[in-house]
Backbone bond lengths (Angstrom), bond angles and torsions (degrees), N, CA, C in turn:
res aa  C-N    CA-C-N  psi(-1)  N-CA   C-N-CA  omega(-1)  CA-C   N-CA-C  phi
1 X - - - 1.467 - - 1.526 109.65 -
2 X 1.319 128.91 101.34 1.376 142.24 143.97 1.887 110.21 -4.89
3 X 1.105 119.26 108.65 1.062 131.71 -174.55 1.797 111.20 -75.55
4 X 1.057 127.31 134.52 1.689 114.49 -179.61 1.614 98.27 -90.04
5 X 1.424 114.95 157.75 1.153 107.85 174.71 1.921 98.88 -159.73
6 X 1.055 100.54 93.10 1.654 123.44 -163.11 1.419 97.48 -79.08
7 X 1.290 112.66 -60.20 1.209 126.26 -175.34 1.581 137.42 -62.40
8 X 0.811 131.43 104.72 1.678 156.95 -126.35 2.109 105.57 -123.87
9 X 0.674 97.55 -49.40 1.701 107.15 170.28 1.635 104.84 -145.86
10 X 1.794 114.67 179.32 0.690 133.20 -175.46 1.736 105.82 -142.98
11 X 1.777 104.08 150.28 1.350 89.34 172.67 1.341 107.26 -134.32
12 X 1.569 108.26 158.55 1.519 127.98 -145.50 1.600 97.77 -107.94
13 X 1.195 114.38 122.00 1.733 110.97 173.22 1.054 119.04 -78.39
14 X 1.718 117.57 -3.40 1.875 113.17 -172.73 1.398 105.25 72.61
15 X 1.334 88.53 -171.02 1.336 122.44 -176.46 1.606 123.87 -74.95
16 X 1.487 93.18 -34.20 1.902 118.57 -179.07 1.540 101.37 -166.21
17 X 1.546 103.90 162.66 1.401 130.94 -172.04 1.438 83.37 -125.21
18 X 1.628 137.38 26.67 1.440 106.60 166.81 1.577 101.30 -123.48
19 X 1.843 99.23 117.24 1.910 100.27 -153.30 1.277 89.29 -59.76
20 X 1.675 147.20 -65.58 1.687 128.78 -172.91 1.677 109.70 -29.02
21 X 1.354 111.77 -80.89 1.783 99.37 179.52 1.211 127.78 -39.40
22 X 1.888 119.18 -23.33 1.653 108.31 170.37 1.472 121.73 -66.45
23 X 1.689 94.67 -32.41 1.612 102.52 173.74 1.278 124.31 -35.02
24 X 1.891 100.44 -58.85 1.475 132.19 -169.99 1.442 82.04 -51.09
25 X 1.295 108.14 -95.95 1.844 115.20 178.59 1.543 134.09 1.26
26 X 1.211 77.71 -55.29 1.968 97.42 172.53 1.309 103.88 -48.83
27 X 1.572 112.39 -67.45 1.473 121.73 -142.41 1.639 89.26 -85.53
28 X 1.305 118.24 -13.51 1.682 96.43 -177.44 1.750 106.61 -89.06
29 X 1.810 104.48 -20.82 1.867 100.99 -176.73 1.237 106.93 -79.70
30 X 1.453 116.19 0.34 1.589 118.44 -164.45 1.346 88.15 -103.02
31 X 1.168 123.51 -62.20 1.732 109.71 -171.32 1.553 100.74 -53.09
32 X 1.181 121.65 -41.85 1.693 113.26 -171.30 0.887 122.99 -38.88
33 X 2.241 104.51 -49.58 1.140 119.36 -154.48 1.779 105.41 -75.47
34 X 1.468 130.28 -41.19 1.198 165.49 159.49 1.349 88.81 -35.18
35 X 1.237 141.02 -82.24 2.012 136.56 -172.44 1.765 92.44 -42.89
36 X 1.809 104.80 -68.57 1.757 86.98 -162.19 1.776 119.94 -72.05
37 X 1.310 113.75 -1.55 1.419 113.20 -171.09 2.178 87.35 -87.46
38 X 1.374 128.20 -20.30 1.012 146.39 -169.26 1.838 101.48 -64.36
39 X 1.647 103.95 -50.70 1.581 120.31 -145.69 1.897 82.09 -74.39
40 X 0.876 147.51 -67.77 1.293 162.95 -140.37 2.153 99.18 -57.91
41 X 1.097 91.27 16.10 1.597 83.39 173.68 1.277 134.00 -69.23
42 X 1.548 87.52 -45.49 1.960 114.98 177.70 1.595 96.30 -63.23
43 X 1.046 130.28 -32.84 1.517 127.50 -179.48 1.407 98.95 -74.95
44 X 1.389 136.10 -66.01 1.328 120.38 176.29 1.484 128.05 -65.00
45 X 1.206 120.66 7.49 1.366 128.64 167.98 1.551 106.27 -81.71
46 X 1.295 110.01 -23.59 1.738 111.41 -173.54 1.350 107.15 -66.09
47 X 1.459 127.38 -48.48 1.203 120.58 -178.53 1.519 105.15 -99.03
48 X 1.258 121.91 45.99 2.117 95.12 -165.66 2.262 64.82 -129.87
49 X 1.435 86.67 152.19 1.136 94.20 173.28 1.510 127.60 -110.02
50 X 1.274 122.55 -7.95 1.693 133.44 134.63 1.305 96.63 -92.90
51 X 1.552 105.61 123.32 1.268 116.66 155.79 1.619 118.55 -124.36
52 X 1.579 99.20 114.61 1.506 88.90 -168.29 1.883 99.10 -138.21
53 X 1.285 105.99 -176.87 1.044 102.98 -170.57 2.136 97.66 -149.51
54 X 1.545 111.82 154.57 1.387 110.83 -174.21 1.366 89.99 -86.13
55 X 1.930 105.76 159.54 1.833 118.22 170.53 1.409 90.89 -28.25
56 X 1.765 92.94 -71.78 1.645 106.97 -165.12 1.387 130.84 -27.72
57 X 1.220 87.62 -68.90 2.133 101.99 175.75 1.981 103.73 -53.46
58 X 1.302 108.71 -35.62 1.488 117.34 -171.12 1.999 92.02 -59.94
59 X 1.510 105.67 -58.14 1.313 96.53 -171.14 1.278 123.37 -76.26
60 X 1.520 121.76 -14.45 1.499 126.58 171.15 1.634 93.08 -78.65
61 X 0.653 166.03 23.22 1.621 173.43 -137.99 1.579 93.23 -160.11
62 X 0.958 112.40 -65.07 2.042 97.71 177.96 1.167 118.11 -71.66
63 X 1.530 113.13 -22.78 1.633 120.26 -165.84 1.729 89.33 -72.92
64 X 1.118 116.26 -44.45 1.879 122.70 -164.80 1.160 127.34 -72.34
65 X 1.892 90.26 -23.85 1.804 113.92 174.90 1.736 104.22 -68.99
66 X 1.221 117.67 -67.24 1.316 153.69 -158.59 1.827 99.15 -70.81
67 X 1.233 107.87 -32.40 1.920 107.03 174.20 0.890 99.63 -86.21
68 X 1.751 149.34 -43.13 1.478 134.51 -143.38 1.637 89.88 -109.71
69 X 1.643 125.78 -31.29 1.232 105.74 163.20 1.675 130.45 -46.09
70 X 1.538 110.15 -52.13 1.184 120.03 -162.84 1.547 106.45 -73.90
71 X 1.425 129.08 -41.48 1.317 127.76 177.42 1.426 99.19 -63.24
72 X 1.598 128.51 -22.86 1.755 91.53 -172.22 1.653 101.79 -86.22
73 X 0.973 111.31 -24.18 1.762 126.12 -168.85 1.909 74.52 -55.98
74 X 1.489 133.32 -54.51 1.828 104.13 -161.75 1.436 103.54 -89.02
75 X 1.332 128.31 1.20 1.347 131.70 125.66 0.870 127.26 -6.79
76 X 1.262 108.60 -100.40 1.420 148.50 179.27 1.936 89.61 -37.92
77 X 1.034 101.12 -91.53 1.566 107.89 176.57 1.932 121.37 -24.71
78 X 1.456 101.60 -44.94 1.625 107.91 174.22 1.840 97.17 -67.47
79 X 1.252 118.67 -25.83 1.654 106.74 -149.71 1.564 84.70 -86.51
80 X 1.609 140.10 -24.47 1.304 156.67 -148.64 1.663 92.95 -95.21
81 X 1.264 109.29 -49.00 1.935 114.70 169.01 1.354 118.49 -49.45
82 X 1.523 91.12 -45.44 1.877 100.66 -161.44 1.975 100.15 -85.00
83 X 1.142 101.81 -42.94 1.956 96.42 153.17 1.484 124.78 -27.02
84 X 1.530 103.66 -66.21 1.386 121.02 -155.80 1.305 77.54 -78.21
85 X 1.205 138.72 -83.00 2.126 144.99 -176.16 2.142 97.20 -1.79
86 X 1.749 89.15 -64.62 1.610 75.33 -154.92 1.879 104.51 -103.66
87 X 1.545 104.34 24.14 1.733 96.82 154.90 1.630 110.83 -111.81
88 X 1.326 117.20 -9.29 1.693 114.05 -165.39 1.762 80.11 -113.31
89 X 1.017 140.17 -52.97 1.495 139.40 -156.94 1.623 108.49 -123.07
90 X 1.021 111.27 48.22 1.721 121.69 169.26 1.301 114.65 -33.39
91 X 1.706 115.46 -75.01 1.530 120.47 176.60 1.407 119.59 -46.77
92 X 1.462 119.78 -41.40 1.575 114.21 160.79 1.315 137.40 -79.45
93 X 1.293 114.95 -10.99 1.273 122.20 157.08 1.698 109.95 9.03
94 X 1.844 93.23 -103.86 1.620 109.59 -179.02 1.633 105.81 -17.14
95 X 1.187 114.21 -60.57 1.899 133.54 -156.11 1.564 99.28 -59.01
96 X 1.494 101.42 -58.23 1.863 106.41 -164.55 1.366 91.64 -77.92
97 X 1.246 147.86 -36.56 1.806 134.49 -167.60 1.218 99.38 -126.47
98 X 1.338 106.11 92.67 1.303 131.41 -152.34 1.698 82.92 -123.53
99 X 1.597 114.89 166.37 1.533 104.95 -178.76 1.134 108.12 -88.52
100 X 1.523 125.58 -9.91 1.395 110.16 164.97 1.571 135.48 -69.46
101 X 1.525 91.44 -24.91 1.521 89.98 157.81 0.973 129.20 -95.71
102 X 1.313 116.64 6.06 1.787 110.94 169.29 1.630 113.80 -85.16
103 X 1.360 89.33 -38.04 1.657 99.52 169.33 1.424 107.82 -48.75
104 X 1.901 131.11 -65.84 1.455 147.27 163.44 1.407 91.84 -12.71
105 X 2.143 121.77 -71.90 1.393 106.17 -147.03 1.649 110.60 -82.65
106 X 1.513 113.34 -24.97 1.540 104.21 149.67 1.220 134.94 -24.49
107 X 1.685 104.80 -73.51 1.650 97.91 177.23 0.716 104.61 -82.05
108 X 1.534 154.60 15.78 1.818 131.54 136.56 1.281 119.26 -40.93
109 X 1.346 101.75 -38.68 1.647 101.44 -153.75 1.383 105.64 -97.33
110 X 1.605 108.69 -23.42 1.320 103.83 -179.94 2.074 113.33 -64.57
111 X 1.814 80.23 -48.82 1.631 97.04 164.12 1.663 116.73 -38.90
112 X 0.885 107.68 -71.16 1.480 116.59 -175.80 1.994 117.87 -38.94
113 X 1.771 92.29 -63.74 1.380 84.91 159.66 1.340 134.88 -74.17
114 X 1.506 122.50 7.97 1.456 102.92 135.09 1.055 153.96 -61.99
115 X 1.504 109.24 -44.72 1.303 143.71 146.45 1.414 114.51 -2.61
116 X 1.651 78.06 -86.73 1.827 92.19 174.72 1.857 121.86 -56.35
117 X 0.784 133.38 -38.19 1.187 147.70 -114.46 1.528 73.37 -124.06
118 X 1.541 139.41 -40.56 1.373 143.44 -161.43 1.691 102.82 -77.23
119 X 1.713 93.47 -57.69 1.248 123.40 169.69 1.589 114.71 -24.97
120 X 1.410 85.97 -68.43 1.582 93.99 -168.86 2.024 112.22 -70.90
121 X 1.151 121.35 -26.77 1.193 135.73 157.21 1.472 139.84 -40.49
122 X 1.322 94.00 -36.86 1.591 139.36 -175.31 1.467 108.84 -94.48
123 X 1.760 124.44 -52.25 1.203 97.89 159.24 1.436 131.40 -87.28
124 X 1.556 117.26 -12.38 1.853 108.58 168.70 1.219 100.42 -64.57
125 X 1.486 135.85 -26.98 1.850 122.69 -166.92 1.956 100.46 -53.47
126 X 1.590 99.65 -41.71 0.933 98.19 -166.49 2.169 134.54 -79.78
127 X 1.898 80.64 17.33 1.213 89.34 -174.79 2.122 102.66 -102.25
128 X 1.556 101.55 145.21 1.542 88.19 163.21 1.737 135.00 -100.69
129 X 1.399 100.52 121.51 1.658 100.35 -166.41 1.729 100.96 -90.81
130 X 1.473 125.47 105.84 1.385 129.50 178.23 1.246 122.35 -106.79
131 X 1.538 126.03 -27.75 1.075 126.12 -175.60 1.490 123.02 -109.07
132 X 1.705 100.90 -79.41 1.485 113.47 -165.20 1.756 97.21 -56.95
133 X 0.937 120.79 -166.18 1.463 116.71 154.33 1.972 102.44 179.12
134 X 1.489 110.48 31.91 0.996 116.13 -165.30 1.873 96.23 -119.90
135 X 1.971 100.14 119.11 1.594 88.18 -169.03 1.893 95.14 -109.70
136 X 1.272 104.97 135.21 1.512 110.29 164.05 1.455 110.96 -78.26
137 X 0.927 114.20 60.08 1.674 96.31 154.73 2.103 90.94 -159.82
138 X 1.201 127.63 -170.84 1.510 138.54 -169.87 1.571 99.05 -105.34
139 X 1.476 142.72 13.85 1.200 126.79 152.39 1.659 106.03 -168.14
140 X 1.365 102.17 176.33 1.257 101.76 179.89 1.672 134.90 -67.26
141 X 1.609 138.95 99.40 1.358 134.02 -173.00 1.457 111.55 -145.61
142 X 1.696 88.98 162.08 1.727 92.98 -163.51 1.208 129.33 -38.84
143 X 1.572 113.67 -37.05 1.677 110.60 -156.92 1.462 95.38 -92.63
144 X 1.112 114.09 -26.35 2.263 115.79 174.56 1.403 95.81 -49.04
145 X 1.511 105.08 -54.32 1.697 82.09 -148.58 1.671 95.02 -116.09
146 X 1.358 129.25 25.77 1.955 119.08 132.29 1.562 114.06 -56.09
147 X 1.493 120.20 -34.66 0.880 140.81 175.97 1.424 127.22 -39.55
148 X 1.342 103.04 -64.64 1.239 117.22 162.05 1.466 131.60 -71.03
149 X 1.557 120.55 -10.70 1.381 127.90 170.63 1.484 114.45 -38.69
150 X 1.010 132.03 149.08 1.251 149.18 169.62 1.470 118.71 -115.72
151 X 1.633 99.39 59.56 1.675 115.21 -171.41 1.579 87.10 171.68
152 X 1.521 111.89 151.06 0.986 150.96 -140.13 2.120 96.68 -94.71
153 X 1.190 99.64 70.71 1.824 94.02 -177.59 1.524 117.12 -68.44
154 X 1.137 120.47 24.44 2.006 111.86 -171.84 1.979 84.75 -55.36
155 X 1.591 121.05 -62.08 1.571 106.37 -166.14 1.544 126.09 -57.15
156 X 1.799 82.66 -46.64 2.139 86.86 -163.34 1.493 99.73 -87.71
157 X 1.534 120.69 6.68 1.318 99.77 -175.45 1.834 105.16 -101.81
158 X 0.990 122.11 -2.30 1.451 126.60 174.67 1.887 108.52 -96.16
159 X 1.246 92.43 -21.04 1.426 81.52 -177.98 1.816 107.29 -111.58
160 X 1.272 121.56 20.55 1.086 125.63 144.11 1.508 117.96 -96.12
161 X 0.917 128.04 -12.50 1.226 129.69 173.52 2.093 113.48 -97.29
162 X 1.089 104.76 -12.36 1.234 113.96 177.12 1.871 105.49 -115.04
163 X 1.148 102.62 50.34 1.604 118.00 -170.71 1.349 90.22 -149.22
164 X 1.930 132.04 -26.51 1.860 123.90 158.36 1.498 88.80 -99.58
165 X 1.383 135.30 -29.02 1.978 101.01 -158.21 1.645 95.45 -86.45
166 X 1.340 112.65 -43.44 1.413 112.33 173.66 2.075 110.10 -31.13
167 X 1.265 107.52 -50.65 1.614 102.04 -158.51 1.784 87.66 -95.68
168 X 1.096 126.22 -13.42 1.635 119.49 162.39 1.763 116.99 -61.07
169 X 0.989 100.82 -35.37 1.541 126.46 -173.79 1.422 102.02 -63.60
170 X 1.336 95.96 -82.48 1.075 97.93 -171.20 1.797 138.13 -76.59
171 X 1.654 108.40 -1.93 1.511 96.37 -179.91 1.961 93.94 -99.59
172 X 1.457 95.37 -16.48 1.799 84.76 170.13 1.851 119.12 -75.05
173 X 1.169 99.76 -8.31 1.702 93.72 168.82 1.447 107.71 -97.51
174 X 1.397 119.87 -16.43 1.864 112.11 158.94 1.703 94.29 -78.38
175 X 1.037 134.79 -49.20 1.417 115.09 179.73 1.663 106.78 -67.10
176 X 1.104 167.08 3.58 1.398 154.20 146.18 1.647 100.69 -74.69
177 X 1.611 105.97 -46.92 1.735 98.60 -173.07 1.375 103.20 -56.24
178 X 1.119 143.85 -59.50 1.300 146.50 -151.99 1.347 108.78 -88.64
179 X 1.578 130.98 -3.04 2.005 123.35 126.54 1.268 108.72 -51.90
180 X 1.529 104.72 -51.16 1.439 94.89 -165.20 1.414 110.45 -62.79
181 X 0.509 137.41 -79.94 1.758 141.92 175.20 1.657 90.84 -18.51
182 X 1.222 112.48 -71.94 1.779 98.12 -168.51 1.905 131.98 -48.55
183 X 1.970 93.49 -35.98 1.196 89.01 161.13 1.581 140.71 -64.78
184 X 1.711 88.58 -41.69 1.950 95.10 162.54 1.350 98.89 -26.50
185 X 1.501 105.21 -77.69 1.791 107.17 -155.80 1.063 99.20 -25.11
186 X 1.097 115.31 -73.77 1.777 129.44 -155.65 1.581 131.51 -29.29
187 X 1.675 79.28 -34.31 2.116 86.98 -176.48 1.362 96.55 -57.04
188 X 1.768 141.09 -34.40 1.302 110.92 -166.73 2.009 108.25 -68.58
189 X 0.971 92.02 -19.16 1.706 95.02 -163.59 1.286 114.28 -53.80
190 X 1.482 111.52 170.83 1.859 110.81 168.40 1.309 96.43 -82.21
191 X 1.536 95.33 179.26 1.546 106.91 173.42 1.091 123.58 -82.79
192 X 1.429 113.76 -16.51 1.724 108.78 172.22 1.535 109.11 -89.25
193 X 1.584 128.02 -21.30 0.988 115.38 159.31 1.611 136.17 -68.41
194 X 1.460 109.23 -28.73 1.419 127.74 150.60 1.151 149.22 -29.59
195 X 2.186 107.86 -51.71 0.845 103.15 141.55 1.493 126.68 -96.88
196 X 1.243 121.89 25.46 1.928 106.17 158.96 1.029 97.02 -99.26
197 X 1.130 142.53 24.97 1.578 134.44 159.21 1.541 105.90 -80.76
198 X 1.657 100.67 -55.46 1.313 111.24 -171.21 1.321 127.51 -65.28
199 X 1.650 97.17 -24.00 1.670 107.57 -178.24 1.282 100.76 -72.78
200 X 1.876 119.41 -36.29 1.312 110.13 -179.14 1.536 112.99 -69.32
201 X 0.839 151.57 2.53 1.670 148.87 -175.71 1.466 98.76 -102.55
202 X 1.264 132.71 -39.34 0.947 139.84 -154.36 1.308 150.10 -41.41
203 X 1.800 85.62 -37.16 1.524 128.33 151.07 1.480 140.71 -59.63
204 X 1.465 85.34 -42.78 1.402 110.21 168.35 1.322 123.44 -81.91
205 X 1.184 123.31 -8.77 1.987 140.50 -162.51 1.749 90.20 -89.97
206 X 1.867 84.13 -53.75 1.580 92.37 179.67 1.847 136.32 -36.10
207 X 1.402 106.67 -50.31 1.339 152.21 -137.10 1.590 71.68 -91.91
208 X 1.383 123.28 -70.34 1.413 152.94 -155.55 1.457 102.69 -52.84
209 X 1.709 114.39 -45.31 1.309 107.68 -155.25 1.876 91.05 -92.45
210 X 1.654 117.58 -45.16 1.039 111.87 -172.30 1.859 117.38 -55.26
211 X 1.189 107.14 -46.07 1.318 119.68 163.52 2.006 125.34 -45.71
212 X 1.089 122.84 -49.44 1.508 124.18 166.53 1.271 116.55 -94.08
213 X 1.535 140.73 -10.49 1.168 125.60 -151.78 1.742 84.13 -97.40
214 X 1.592 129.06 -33.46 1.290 131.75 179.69 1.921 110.27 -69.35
215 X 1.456 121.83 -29.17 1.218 129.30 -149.51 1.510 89.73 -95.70
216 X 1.894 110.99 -41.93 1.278 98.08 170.49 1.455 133.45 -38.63
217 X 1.754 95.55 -60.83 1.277 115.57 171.20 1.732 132.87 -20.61
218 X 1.547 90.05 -53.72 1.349 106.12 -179.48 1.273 120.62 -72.35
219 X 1.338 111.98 -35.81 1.324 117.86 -141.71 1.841 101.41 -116.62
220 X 1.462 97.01 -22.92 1.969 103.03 -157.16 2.200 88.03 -98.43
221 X 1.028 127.66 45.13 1.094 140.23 173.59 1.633 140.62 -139.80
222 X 0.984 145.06 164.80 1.374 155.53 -176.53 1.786 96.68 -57.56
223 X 1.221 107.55 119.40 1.618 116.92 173.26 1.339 110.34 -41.37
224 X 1.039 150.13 56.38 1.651 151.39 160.90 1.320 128.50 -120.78
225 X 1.659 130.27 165.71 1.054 105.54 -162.39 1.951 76.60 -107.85
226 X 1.960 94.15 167.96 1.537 84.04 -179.64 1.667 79.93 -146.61
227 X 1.174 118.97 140.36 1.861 148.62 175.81 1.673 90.41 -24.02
228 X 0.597 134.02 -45.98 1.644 134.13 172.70 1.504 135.04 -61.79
229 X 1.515 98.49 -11.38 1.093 97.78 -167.65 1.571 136.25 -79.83
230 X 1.532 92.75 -6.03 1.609 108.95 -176.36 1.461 104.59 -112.14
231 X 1.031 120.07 -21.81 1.259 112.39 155.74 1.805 124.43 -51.55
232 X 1.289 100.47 -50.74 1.882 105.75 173.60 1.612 106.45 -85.81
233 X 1.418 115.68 14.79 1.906 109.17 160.42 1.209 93.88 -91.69
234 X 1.245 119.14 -34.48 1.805 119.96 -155.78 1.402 87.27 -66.34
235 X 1.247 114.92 -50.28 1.763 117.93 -172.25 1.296 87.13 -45.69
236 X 1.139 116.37 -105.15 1.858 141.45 -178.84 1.618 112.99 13.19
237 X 1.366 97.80 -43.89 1.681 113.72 -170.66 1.232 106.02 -121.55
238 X 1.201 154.98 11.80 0.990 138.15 -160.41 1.661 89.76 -149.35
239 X 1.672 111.85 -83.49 1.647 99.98 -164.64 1.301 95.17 -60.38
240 X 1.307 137.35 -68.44 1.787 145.93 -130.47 1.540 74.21 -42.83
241 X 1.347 104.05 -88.06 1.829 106.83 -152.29 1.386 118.07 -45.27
242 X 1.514 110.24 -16.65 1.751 107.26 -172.76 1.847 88.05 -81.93
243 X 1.632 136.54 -44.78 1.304 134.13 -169.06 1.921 109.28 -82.90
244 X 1.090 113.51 -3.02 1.102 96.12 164.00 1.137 133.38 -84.81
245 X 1.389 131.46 -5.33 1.285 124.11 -161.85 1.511 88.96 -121.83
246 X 1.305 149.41 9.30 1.365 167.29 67.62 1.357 94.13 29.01
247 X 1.294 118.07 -84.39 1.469 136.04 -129.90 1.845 108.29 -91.67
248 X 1.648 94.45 -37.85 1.702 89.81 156.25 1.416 116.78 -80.22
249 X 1.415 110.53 -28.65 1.729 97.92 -161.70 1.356 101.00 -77.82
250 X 1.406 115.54 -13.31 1.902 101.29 -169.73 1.612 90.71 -93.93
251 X 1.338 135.17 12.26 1.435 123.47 174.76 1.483 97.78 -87.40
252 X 1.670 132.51 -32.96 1.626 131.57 -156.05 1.419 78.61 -71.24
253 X 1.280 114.14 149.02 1.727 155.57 162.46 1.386 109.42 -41.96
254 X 1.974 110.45 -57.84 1.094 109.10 -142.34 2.150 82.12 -95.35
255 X 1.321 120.42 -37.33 1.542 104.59 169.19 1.493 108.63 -69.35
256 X 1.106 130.48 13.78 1.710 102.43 157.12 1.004 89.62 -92.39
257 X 1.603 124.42 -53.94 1.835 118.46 -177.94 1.864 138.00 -11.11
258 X 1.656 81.29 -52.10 1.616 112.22 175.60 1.533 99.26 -88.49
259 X 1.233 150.41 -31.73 1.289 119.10 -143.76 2.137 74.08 -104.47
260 X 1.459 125.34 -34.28 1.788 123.79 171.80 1.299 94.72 -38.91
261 X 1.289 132.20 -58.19 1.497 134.43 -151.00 1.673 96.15 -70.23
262 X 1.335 108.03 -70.56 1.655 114.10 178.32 1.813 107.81 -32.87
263 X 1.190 123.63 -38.88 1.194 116.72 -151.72 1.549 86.71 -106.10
264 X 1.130 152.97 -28.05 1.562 138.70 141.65 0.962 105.16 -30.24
265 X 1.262 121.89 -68.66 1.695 110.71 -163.06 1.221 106.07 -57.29
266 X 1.595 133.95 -61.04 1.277 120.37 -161.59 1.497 104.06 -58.18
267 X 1.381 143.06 -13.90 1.420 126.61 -148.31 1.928 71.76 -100.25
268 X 1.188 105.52 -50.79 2.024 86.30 -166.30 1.508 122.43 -55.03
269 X 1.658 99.48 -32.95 1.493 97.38 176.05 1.840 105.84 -74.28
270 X 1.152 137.94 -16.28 1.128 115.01 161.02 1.382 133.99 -94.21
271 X 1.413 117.20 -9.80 1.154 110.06 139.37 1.640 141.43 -61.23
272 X 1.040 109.02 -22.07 1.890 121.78 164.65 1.470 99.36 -77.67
């Protein structure tokens, strides 16, 4: 029997039928789309054979590094609260992470990486670049281009660099204090409650170590550049963000659920 097939296109309702919220919509998938069509430079620098970059773009390049670092670090720090909230204070949970304070630790962090990110902007403005203008490494960062100053950095160049190890330092020793404190709790617990405590952090420990153990690197040292150093940006920018969203999503319940099921099936269909 000859199948009818009338139908020629199809039409899509979106997201919403309310034309103001598509607006909203628009302008937020458009900026999105505009940041990630943005990130893909360092990839076209691989094959482009001038690869250069404007002051400008050079310093919006640290300003972008230096904001999205610092907001996840109070991230990172809110996600270390909301741990400790619902293994030491379960019943209050709901009460203490309440949406007003999640909203609060948002704009901290967004706040913050301005801050920083201004900070750090504010003191390269104040450096003069006259000569060299040739950077060894694949994007714009602090210790490349103190480097290249054409003025004498022994002062402003330690204390631009101790403006990221300083805030590396220090929100990872509120993130170790606040294990510590959680593990205390723990000795009263059973062992099966113990480890779902631990499985729940687990993700986050993760996130924690890949995230500071590279920033240390960079940042918790003598202003110089050292043969290594672009190798652990590539990390920084490249794996972290591709394994994080890995590393929470394989913690949710219901994607291991689906990915057990997926992986039955493939093992029966290759056994048949």
């Amino acid at each position: 029997m000859e199948r009818m097939r009338n139908v020629t296109e199809f039409i899509l309702l979106g997201l919403t039928q309310n034309p103001q919220l598509q607006k909203l919509l628009f302008s937020v998938c458009f900026l999105t789309y505009l940041i990630t069509l943005a990130a893909p430079k360092m990839v076209l620098d691989l094959i482009s054979e001038n690869s250069t970059i404007s002051f400008n773009g050079c310093m919006t390049q640290l300003f972008a590094e230096h904001f999205f670092a610092a907001a996840e670090i109070i991230l990172l720090v809110a996600m270390a609260y909301d741990r400790y909230v619902a293994i030491c204070k379960p019943l209050h949970y709901v009460t203490i992470m309440s949406r007003p304070v999640c909203a609060s630790l948002v704009g901290a962090a967004v706040l913050l990486g301005f801050v920083h990110g201004g900070i750090q902007i504010l003191l390269m403005s104040q450096l003069p670049f006259c000569g060299a203008n040739v950077i060894d490494h694949f994007m714009c960062d602090l210790i490349p281009l103190l480097e290249l100053a054409c003025t004498d950095t022994l002062t402003l160049g330690p204390l631009i660099a101790a403006n990221s190890g300083s805030l590396c330092l220090l929100t990872f020793s509120m993130l170790v204090a606040s294990y510590v404190i959680i593990l205390r709790s723990l000795r009263t617990c059973s062992s099966e409650g113990r480890h779902k405590a631990l499985s729940t952090c687990a993700s986050h420990v993760a996130v924690v170590v890949l995230f500071f153990v590279p920033c240390s690197y960079l940042y918790l040292r003598p202003v110089t550049s050292f043969p290594t150093d672009k190798a652990v940006t590539v990390f920084c920018t490249l794996i972290t963000p591709m394994l994080n969203p890995l590393i929470y999503t394989l913690r949710n319940e219901e994607v291991k659920k689906v990915m057990k099921k997926l992986w039955g099936q493939i093992i029966k269909r290759d056994i048949r």
